[in-house]
C-alpha positions in Angstrom: 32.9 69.4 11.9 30.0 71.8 12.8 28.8 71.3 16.3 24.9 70.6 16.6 22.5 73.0 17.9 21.6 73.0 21.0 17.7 71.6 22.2 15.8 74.3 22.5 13.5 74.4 26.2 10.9 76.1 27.1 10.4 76.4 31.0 7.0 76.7 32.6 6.3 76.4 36.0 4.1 79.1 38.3 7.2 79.0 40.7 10.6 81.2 40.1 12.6 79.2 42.5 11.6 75.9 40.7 12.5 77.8 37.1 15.9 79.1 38.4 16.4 75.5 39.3 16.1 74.2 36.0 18.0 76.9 34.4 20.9 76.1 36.5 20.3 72.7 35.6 21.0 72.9 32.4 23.5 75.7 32.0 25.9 72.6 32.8 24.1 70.5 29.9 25.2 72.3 26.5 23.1 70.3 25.1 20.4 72.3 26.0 19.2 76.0 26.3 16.4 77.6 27.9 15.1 80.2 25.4 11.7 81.2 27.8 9.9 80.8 30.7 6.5 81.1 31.8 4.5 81.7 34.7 1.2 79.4 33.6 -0.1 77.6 30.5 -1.2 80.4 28.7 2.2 82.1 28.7 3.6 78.9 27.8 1.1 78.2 24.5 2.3 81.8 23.1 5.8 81.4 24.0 5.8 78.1 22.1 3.9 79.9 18.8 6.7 82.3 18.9 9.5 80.4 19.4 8.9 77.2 18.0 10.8 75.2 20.8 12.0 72.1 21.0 10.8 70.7 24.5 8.3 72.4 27.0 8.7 71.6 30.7 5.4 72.1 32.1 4.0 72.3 35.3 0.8 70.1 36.6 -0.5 72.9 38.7 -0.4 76.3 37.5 -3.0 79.2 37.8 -5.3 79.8 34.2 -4.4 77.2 32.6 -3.0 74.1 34.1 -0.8 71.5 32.8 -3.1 69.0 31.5 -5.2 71.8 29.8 -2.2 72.9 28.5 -1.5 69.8 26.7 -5.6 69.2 25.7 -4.7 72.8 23.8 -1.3 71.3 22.2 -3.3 68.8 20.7 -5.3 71.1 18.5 -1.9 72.1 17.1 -0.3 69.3 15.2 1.9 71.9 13.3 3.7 72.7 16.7 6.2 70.0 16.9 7.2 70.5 20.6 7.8 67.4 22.9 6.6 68.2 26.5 7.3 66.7 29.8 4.9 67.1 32.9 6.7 68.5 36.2 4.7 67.9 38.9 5.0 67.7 42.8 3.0 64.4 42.5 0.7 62.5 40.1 -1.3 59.4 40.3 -1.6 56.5 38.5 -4.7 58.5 36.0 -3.3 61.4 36.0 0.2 59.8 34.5 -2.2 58.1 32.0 -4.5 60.9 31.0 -0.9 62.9 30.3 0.7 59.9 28.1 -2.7 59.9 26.4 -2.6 63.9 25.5 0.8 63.2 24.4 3.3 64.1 27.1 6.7 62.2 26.8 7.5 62.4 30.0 6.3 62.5 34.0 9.0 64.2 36.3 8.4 64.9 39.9 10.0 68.0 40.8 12.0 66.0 44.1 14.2 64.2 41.1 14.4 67.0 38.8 18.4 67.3 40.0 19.2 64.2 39.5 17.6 63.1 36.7 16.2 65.9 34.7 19.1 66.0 31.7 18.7 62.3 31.6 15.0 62.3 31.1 15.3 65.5 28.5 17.6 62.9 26.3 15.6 60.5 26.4 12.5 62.6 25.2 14.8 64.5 22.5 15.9 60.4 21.4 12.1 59.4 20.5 11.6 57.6 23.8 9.7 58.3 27.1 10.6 58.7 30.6 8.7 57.5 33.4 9.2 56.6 37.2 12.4 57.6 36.8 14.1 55.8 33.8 13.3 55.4 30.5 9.8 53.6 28.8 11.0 51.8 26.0 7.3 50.4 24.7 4.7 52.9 25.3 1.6 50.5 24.9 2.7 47.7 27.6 3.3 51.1 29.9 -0.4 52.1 28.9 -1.5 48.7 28.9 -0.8 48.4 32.6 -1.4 51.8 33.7 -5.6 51.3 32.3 -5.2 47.3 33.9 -4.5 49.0 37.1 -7.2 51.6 37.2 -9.9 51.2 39.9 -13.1 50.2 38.6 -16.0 52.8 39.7 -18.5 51.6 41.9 -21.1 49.4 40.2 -24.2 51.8 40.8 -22.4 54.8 39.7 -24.8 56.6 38.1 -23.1 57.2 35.4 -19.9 59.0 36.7 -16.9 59.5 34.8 -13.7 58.3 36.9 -13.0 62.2 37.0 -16.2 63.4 38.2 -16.1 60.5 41.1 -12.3 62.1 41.9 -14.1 65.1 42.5 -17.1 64.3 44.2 -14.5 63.4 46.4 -12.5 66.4 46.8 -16.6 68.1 47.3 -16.8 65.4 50.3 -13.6 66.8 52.1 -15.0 70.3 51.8 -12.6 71.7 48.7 -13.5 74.8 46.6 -13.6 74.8 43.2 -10.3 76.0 43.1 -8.6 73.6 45.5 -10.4 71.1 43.4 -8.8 72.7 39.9 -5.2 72.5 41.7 -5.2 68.8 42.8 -6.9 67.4 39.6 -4.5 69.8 37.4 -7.1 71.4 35.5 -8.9 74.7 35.1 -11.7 76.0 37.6 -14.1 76.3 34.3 -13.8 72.7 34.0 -14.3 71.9 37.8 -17.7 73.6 37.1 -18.9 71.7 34.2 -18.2 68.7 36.1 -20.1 69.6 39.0 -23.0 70.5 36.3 -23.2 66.7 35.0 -22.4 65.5 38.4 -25.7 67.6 39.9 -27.8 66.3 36.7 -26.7 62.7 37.1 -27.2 62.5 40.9 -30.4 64.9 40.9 -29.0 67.0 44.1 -29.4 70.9 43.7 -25.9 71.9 46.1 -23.0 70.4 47.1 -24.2 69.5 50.8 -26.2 67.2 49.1 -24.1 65.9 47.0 -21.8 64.9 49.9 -24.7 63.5 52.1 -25.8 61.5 48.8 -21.9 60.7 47.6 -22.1 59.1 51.2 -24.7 57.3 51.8 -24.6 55.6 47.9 -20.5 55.2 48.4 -19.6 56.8 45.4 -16.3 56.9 46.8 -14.0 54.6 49.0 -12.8 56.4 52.0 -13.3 60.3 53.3 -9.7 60.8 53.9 -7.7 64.0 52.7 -7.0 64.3 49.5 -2.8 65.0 49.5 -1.9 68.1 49.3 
């Protein structure tokens, strides 16, 4: 009886040790073999052209092209048949749904990746998801209650898109564009098309003044850091 092939993994993460990591991982699991790694999401998109993987294990926050991004550019591709799972540090509750919705089958943070990494890479390779932990056996009632849960904006909100309010925030707290790209997981490009539609919605000309205006019309709830 002819053993089956292995599930083929493609590792991308901007940090070696977190990469050695999963390789170790899953030199134990025969299941699986890591056939490349890559250092951000462009590396990762050409890897997967090449190799035509099975899985991709990508990071949230990696330089050029970030995880999201990543998966925004996987959807233009419905001939690569690669099932990806988000690693991540930490995620909230729409950046878990913004993933789902681009497609990813999974949401691991990188403190569990030990203990449950093999067990969420089965689930993923059996048709199901993995979430919080275990596995998501209907997808809509998880999405369901993820968009139930979402804050409304602000009544008088001008407009804003729940992403551009997340970082007029960020703005508030004194971030640059690229501290904003990192925590939000997408590309600086993008962090400055948002401030564009931010500045023509509001009508301020900098981001001082978009700060003393985000304040004083409470465009956001509280001026605590952002966590890092």
């Amino acid at each position: 009886m002819e053993s089956k092939s292995p599930v083929r993994v493609i590792v991308a993460d901007d940090h070696p040790v977190v990469r050695i990591g999963v390789k170790a991982i899953l030199s134990s699991a025969p299941a699986f073999q890591v056939v490349g790694e890559a250092v951000d999401g462009k590396a990762a998109l050409e890897l997967i052209h090449q190799l035509k993987p099975d899985l991709l294990l990508l990071d949230l926050r990696m330089p050029n092209l970030p995880g999201l991004e990543t998966l925004r550019e996987l959807t233009q591709h419905p001939d690569l048949h690669v099932r990806t799972v988000l690693l991540t540090g930490e995620i909230d509750r729409r950046g878990i749904l913004e993933a789902l919705q681009l497609g990813a089958r999974g949401v691991l943070l990188k403190e569990s990746v030990a203990s449950d990494l093999v067990h969420c890479l089965e689930a993923v390779v059996q048709g199901e998801h993995w979430l919080n932990g275990k596995r998501v056996l209907n997808l809509v009632e998880v999405l369901r209650d993820l968009m139930a849960e979402e804050v409304e904006p602000p009544k008088n909100n001008y407009r804003l898109t729940a992403r551009e309010i997340s970082v007029i925030g960020y703005i508030v707290e004194g971030c640059t564009n690229k501290d904003v790209a990192r925590e939000c997981g997408i590309a600086e490009e993008t962090v400055k098309r948002h401030l564009k539609n931010i500045f023509d919605k509001t009508g301020v000309s900098n981001r001082l003044e978009l700060a003393m205006f985000a304040l004083n019309h409470s465009l956001i709830k509280n001026t605590g850091s952002p966590a890092r």
